[in-house]
C-alpha positions in Angstrom: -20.5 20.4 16.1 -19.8 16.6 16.2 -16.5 14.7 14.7 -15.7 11.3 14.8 -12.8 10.1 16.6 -10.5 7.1 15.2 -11.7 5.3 18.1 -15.2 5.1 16.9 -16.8 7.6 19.1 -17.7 11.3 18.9 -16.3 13.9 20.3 -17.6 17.7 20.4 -15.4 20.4 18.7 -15.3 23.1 22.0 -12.9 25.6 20.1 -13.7 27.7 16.6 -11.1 27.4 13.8 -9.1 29.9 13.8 -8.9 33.3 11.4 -5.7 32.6 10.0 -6.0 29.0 9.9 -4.9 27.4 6.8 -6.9 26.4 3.4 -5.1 22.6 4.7 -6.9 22.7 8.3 -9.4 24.3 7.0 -10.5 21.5 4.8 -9.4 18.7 7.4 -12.4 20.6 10.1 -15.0 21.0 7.1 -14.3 16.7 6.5 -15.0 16.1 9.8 -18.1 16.9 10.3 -21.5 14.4 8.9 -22.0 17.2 6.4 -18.6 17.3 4.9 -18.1 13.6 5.0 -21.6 13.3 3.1 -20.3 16.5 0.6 -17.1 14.0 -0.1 -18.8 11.1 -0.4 -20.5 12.6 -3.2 -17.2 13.1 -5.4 -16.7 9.1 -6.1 -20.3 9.1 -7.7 -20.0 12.0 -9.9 -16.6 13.5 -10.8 -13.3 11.3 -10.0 -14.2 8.0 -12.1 -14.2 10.1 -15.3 -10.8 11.3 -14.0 -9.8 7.1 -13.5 -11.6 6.4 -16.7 -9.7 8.6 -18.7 -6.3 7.8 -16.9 -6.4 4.2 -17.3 -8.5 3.5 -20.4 -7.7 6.3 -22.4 -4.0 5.5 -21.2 -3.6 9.4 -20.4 -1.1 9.8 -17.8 0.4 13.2 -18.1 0.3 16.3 -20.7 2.5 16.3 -24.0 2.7 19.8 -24.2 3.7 22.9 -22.2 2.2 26.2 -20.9 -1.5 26.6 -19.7 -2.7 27.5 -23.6 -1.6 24.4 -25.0 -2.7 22.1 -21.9 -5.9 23.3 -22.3 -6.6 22.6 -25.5 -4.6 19.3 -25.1 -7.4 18.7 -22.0 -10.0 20.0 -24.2 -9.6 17.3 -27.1 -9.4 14.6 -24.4 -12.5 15.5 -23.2 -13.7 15.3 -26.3 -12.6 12.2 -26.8 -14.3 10.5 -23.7 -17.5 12.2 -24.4 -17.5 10.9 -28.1 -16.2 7.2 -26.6 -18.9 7.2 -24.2 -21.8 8.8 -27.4 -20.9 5.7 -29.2 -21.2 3.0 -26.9 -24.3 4.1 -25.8 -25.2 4.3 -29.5 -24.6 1.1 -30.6 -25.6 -1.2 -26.7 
């Protein structure tokens, strides 16, 4: 398995992660690599602009309401929201 230095080069990973390594390193070995980096690459195209589209347009920053049933719900008529923004402009372009 290959990782990229910071230098620029590669280097070859010589020792397997340990057992009772944690979910932290695990994730930091698994970004390493071509495949993870390619896998990560991924999320800016698909899932996290909705995430900065709804904090910064919608003006959401944080939830009104507490305990997971009413968050939910709360997230659940934001998304709504988005979906019905994003039905209407392509509606009426």
């Amino acid at each position: 398995m290959l990782i990229s230095s910071q230098r620029g080069g590669s280097r070859k990973l010589n020792k397997p992660l340990p057992k009772d390594a944690s979910k932290r390193e695990r994730m930091t070995r698994k970004l390493r690599t071509e495949r993870g980096k390619a896998i990560y690459r991924q999320r800016c195209q698909t899932v996290e602009p909705v995430f900065g589209q709804i904090k910064s347009a919608m003006g959401f920053g944080r939830f009104l309401h507490r305990g997971l049933k009413a968050v939910r719900s709360q997230w659940l008529l934001i998304c709504a929201c988005s979906n019905l923004m994003k039905l209407h402009r392509f509606a009426f372009s």
